[in-house]
C-alpha positions as CSV (number, residue, x, y, z in Angstrom):
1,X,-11.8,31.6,-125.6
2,X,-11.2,29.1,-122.5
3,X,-8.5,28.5,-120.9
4,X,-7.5,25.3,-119.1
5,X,-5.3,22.8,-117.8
6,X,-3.7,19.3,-117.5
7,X,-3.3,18.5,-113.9
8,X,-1.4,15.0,-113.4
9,X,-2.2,13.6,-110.1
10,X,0.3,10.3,-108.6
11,X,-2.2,7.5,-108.3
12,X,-6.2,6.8,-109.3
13,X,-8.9,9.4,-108.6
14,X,-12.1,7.9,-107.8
15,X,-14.6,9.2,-110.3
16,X,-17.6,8.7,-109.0
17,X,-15.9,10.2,-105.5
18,X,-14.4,13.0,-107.2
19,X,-17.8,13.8,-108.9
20,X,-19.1,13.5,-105.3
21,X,-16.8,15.6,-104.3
22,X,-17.2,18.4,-106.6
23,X,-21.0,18.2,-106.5
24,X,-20.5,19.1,-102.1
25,X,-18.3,22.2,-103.5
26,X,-20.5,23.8,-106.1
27,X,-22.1,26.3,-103.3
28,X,-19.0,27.8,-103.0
29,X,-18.7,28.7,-106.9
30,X,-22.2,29.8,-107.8
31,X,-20.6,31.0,-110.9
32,X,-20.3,27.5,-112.5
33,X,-24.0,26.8,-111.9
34,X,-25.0,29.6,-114.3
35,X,-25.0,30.0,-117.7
36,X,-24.6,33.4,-120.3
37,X,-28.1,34.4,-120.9
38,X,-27.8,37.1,-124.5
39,X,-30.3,40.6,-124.2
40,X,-33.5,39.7,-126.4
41,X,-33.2,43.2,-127.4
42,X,-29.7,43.6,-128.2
43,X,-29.4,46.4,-125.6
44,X,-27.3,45.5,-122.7
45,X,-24.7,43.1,-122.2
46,X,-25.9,39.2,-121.4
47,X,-26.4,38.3,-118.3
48,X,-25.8,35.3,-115.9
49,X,-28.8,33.6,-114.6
50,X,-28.5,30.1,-112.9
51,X,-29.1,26.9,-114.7
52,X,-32.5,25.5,-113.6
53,X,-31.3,22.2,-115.2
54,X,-28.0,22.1,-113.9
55,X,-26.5,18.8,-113.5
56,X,-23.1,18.4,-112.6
57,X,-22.4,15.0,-114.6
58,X,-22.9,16.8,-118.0
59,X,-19.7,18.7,-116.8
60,X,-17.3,15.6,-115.6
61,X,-16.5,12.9,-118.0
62,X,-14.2,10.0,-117.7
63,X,-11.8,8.9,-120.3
64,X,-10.0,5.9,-120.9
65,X,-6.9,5.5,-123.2
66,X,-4.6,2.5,-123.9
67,X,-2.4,2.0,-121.2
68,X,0.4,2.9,-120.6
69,X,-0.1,6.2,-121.6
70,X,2.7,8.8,-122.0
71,X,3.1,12.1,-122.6
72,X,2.7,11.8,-126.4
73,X,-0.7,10.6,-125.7
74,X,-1.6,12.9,-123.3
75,X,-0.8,15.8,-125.6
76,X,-2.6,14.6,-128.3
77,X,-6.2,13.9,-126.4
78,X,-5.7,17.5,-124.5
79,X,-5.4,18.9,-128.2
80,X,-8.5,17.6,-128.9
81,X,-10.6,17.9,-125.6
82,X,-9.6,22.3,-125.9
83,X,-9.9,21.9,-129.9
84,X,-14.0,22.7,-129.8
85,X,-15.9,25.4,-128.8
86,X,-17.8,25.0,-125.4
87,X,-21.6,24.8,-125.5
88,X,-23.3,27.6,-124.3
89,X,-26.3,26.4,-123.5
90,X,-24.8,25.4,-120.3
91,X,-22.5,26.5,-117.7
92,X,-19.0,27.1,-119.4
93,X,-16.9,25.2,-117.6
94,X,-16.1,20.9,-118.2
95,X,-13.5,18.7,-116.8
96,X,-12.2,15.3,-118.3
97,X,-10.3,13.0,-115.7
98,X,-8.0,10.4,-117.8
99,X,-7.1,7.3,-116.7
100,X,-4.7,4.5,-118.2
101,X,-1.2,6.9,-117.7
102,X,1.6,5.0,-117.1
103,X,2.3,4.4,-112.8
104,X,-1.2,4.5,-112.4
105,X,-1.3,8.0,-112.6
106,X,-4.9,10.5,-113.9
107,X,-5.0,13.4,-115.6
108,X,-7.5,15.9,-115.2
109,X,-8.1,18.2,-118.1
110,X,-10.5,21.1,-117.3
111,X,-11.8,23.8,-119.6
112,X,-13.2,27.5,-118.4
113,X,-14.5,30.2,-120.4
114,X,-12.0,33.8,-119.9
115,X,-15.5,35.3,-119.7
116,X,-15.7,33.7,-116.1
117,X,-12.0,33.7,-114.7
118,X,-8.7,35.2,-115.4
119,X,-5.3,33.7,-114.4
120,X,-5.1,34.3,-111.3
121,X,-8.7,34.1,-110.3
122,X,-8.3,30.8,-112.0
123,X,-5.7,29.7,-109.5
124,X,-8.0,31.0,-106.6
125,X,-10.2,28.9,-107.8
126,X,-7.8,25.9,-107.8
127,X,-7.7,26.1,-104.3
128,X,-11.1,25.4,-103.7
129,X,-11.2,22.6,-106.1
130,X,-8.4,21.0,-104.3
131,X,-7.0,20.3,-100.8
132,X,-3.9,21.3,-99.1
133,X,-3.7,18.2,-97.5
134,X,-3.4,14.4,-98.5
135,X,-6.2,13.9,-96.2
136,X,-9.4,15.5,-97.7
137,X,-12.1,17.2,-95.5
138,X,-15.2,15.8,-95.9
139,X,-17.6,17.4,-98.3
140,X,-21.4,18.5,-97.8
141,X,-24.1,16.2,-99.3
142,X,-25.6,17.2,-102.7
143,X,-27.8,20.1,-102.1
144,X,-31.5,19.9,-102.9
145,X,-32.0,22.1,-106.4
146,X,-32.7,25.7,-107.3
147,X,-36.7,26.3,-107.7
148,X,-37.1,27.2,-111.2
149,X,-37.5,30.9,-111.2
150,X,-40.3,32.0,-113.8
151,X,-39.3,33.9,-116.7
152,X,-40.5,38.0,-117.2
153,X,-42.8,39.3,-119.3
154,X,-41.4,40.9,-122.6
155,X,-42.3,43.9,-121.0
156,X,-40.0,43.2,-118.0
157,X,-37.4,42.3,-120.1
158,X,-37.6,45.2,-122.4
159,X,-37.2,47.5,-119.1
160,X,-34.4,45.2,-117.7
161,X,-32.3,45.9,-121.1
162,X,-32.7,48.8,-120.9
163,X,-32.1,49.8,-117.6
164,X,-29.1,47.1,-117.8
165,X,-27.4,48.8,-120.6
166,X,-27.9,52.1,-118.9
167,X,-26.2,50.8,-115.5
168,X,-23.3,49.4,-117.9
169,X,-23.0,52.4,-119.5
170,X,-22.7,54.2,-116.1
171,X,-20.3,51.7,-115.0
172,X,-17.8,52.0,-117.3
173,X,-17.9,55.8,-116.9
174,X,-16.9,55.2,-113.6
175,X,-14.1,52.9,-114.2
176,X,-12.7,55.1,-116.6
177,X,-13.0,58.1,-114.3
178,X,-11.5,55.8,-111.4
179,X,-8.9,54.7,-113.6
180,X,-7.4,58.2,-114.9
181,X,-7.4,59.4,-111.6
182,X,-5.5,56.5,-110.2
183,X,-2.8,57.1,-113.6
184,X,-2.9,60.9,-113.2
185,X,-1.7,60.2,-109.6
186,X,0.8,57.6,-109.8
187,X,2.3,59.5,-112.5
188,X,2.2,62.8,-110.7
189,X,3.6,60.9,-107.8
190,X,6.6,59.7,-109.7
191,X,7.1,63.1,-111.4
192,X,8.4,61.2,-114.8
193,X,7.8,63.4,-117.5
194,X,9.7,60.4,-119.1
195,X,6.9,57.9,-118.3
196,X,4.1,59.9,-120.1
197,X,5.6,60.2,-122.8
198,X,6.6,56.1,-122.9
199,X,2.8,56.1,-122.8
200,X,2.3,58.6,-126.0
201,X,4.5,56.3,-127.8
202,X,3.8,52.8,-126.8
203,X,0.0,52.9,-127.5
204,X,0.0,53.9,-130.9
205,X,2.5,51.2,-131.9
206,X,-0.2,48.6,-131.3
207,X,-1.8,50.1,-134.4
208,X,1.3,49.3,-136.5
209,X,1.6,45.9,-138.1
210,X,3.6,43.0,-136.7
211,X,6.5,41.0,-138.4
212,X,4.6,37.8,-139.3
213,X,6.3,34.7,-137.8
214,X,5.9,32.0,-139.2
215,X,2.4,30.9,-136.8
216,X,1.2,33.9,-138.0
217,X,-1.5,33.1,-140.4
218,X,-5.2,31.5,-141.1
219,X,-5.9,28.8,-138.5
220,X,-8.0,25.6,-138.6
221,X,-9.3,25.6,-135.3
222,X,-8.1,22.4,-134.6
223,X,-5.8,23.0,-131.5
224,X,-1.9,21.0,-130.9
225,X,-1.0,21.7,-126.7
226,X,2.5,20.6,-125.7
227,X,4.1,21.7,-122.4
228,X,7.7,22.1,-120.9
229,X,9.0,21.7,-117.1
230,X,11.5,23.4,-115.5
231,X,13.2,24.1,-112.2
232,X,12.1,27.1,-110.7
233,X,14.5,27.2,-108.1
234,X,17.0,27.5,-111.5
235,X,14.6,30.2,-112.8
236,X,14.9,32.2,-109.2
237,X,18.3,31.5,-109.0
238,X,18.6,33.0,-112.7
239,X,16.3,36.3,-111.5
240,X,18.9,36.6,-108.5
241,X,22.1,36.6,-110.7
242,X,21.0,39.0,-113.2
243,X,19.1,41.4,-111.2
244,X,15.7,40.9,-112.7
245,X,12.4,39.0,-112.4
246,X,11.0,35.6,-113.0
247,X,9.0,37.2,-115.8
248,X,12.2,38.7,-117.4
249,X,13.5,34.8,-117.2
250,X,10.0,33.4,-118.8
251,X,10.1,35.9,-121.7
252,X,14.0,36.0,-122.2
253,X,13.9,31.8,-122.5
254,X,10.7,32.4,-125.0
255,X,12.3,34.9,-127.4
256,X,15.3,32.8,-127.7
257,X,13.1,30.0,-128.3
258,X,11.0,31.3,-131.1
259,X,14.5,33.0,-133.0
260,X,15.8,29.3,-133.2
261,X,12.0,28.4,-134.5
262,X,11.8,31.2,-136.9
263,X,15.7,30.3,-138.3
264,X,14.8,26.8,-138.7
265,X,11.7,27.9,-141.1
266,X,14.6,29.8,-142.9
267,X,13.7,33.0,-142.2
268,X,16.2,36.1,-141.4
269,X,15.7,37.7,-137.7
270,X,18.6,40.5,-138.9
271,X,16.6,44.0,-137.9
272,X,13.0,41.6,-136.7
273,X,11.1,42.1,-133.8
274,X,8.8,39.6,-132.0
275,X,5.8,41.5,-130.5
276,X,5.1,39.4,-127.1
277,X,1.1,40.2,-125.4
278,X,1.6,39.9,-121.8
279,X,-1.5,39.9,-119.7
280,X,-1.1,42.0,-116.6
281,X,-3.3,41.5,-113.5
282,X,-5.0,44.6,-112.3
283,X,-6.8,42.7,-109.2
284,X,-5.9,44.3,-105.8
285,X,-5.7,42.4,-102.5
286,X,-9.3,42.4,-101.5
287,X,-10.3,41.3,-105.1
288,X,-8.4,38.2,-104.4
289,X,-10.8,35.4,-105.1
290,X,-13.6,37.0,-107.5
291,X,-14.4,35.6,-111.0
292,X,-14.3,37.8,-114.2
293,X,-11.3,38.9,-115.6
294,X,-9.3,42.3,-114.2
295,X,-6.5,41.9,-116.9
296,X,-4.8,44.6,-118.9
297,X,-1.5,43.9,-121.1
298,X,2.1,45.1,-122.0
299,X,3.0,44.9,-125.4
300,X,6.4,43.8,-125.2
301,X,8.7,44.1,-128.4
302,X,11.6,41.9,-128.4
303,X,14.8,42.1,-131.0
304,X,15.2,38.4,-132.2
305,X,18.6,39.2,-133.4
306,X,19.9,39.4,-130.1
307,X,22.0,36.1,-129.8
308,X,23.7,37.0,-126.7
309,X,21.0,35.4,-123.2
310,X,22.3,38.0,-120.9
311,X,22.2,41.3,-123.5
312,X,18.6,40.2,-124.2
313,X,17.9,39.2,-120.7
314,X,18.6,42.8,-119.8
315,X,16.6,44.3,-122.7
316,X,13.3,42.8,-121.6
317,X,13.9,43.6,-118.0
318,X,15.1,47.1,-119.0
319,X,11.6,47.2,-121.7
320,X,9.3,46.3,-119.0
321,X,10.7,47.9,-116.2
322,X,10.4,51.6,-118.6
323,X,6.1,50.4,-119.5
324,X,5.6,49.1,-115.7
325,X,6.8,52.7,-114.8
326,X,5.2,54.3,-117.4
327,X,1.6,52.9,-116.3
328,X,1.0,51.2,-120.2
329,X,-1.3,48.5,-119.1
330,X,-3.0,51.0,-116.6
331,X,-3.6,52.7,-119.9
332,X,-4.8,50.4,-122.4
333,X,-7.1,49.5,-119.5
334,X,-8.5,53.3,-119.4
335,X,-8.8,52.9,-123.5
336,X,-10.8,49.6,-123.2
337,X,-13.3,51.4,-120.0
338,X,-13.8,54.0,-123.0
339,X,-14.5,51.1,-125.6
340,X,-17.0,49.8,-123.1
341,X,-19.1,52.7,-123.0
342,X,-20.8,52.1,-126.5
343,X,-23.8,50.4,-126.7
344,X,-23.3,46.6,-126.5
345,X,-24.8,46.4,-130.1
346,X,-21.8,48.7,-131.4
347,X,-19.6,46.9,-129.7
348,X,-20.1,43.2,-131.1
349,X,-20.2,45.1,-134.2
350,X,-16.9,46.4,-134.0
351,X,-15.6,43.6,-132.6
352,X,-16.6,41.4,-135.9
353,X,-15.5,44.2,-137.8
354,X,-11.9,44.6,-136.5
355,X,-11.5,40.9,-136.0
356,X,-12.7,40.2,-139.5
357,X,-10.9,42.8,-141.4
358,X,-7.1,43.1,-139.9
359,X,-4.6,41.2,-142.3
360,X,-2.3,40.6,-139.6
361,X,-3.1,40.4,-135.8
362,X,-1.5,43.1,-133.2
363,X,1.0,40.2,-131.5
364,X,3.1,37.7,-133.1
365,X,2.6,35.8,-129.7
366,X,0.5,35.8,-126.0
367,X,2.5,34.8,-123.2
368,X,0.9,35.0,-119.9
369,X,2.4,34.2,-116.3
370,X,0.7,33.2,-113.3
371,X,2.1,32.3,-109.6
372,X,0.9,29.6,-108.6
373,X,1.0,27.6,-104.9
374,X,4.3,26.6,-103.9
375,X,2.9,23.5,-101.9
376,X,1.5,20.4,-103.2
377,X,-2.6,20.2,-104.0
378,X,-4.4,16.7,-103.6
379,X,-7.5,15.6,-104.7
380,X,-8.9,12.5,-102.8
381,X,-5.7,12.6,-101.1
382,X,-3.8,12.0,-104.7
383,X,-1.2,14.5,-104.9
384,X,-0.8,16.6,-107.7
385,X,2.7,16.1,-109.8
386,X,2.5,18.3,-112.9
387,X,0.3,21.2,-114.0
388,X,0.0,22.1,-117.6
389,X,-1.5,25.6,-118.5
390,X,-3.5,26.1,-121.5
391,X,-4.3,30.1,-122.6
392,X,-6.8,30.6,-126.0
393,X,-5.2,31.4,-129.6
394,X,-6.9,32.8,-132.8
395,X,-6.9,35.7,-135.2
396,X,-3.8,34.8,-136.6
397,X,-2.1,34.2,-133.6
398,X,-1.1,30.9,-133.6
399,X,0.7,30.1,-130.9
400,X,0.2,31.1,-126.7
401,X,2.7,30.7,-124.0
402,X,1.0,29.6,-120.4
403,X,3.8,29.9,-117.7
404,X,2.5,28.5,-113.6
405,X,4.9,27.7,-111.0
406,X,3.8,25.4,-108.4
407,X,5.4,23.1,-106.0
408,X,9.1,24.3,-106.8
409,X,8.7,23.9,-110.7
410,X,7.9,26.4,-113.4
411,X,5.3,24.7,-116.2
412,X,5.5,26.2,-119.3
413,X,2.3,25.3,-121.8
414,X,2.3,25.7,-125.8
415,X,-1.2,25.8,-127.3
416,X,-0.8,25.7,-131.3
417,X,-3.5,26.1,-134.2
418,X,-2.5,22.8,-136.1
419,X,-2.8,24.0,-139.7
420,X,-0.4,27.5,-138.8
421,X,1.7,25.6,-136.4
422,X,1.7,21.7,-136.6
423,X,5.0,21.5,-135.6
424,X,4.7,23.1,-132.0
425,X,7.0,20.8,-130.9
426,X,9.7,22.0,-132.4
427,X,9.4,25.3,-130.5
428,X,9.4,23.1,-127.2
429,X,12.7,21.8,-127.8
430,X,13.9,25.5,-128.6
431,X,12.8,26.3,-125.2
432,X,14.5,23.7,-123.0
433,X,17.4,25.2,-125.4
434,X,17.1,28.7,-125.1
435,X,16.3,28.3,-121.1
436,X,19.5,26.3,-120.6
437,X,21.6,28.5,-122.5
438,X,20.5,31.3,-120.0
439,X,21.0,29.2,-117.4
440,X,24.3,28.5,-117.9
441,X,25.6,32.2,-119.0
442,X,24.4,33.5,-115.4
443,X,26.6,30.5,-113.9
444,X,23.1,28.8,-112.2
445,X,23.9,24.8,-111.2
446,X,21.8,22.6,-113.0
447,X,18.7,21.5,-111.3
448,X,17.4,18.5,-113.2
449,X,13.6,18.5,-112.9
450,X,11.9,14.7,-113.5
451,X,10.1,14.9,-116.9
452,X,7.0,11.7,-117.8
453,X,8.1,10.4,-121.2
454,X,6.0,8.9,-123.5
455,X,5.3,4.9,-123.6
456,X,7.3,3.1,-126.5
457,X,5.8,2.0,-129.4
458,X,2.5,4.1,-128.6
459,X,0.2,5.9,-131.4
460,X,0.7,9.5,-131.0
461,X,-3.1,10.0,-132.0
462,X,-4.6,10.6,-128.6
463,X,-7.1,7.4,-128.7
464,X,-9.6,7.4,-126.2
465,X,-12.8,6.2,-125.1
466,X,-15.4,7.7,-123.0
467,X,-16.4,5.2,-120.4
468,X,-19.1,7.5,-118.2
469,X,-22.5,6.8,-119.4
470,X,-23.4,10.2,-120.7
471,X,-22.1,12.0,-123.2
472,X,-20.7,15.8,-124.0
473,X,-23.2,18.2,-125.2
């Protein structure tokens, strides 16, 4: 359950600068210096307690692979760095920087737990990472170390467990209070009798079963990550002609995509429907910047049967627009603040339990869309170029959609299981398809964006060696 990202930056990044560098900003995200500590006693939630060993070089690692390394390459090492789980005996968080990319250019591949940030928290956090400017302010030196705190009594702990699930407990009351009040007036306000009932039919169709595709099956674990680029000013200019959003292009370009997939496994889209996840931030302006995740969804059903780009580019706007309206994600949010009310126990048991037992998962597909900054980022003073975004897959669902625009281009990432989905890349070329077909029925100019290709005569296999003297946990 991380999610990441490849960020390509023009030129070499120092690494024993850039760990420097990130070691002078760790005060300003205590979060990363702390690990998940489970209740002894199985009766709260775990908690997050700071790492009195924390080092921040068993975090950053340095990669080398043969040069001049391509896309191809690239893909294949990021599959492997997101393919395990991360070690939770530590901070969850790690970043890889690569080196040996064709033009001199480094990659940075980072990893983050969802438990500590959501989409756009993530790209809050981005910011602090990086500069704004080519010319980096100087960091603070290395701080001197946390004193180890000593650990409670089994007494203490037995009190704090209980008195932490008893505060959680409360908590989630109150969110599900707040959040029924704060549906119960928006609807009220826009005096829909319509929306209400979108709501009493939307929900329970999350309990029917999906139409498998065919990534919809056991996984390996092992993870494939391919990515796209596109214009956005072509994607804006798209939003403009046909009246909708960007969100309406990404998920119109994506359903296309994945009916050319699912014809070229052979299979009929006549009367199917591809059931899209789309994560919805709930996170107000003055929550701008804080970790954790304030995320609801929309399940968004799409017709894969409609051929025509414009008819289903005015379905999905038409099908989000109607659960927007209708408050949907506001309440699947109210249903999960009543799931969180049970006793931690109960839920990690249900969670196994559902997770475990359902023969086919709620979504065919997660596709997630984040803004991003519209300027270029720098580390070191090395700007930037390309940013790849990687969202988690499992339980059947083997394949995820990341979508970030930044610096006038619209980055679309696949992550794949390998054994449902080994040929992800098939689905890539759908896309630049299906988004160029929309393109050109809403009469948009082409806006060609620069795409790195892969070196000739390369091995695909994402070879690389670790060249820092520690290694990953």
């Amino acid at each position: 359950m991380h999610i990441g990202s490849i960020c390509v930056f023009d030129g070499e990044i120092p690494f024993d600068d850039f760990v420097a560098m990130m070691d002078g900003k760790m005060h300003l995200i205590p979060r990363y210096q702390q690990v998940v500590t489970p209740d002894p006693f199985k009766l709260a939630h775990p908690t997050w307690e700071f790492d009195t060993n924390f080092d921040i070089r068993h975090h950053i690692f340095k990669l080398q692979i043969d040069p001049p390394g391509g896309d191809s390459e690239l893909s294949a090492l990021a599959g492997r760095i997101f393919t395990p789980m991360m070690d939770r005996q530590k901070p969850l968080w790690d970043i890889h920087l690569i080196y040996g990319l064709e033009g001199g250019r480094t990659a940075m591949v980072s990893r983050v737990h969802h438990c500590m940030v959501d989409g756009v928290s993530g790209v809050d956090l981005l910011k602090i990472v990086l500069d704004f400017s080519p010319e980096p302010a100087p960091y603070p030196p290395k701080r001197e170390p946390r004193p180890r705190e000593r650990r409670p009594d089994p007494a203490r702990r037995l009190f704090d467990s209980i008195l932490g699930g008893m505060q959680e407990g409360m908590n989630r009351w109150l969110d599900f209070q707040n959040g029924l009040l704060n549906l119960t007036q928006a609807l009220a306000i826009q005096s829909s009798s319509g929306d209400v009932r979108l709501i009493g039919t939307e929900l329970p169709r999350l309990a029917t079963p999906v139409w498998p595709m065919p990534f919809n099956g056991p996984g390996s674990g092992e993870r494939l990550f391919v990515w796209n680029k596109f214009s956005f000013a072509e994607a804006r200019s798209i939003r403009g002609a046909l009246n909708g959003t960007v969100n309406d292009v990404v998920l119109t370009a994506l359903s296309g995509a994945v009916s050319r997939y699912v014809v070229s496994h052979g299979r009929e889209i006549d009367g199917r429907v591809l059931r899209v996840m789309v994560p919805v931030s709930l996170r107000h302006d003055d929550q701008r910047g804080a970790l954790g995740n304030l995320v609801s969804l929309l399940p968004v059903e799409i017709p894969l049967d409609l051929v025509d780009p414009i008819e289903r580019f005015n379905f999905i706007h038409q099908k989000t627009l109607m659960m927007k309206q209708g408050r949907v994600a506001e309440g699947l949010n109210i249903l999960s603040a009543m799931m969180g009310m049970l006793p931690a126990s109960m839920q990690s048991f249900a969670g196994s339990l559902v997770t475990g037992s359902l023969p086919l998962p709620p979504f065919n597909i997660i596709s997630t869309n984040v803004p991003g900054p519209q300027v270029p980022l720098y580390a070191l003073g090395k700007k930037m170029v390309a940013y790849y975004p990687y969202v988690p897959i499992g339980f059947s669902i083997g394949c995820g959609c990341a979508i970030m625009s930044y610096d006038q281009h619209l980055y679309f990432g696949l992550s794949a299981d390998a054994q449902s989905m080994p040929d992800v890349e098939l689905l890539r070329d759908h896309l630049y398809e299906s988004f160029n077909e929309l393109r050109r029925a809403a009469g948009v100019e082409e806006i060609k964006p620069h795409v790195m290709k892969a070196a000739a005569g390369r091995s695909t296999r994402g070879r690389a060696r670790k060249v820092d003297a520690r290694s990953q946990a």
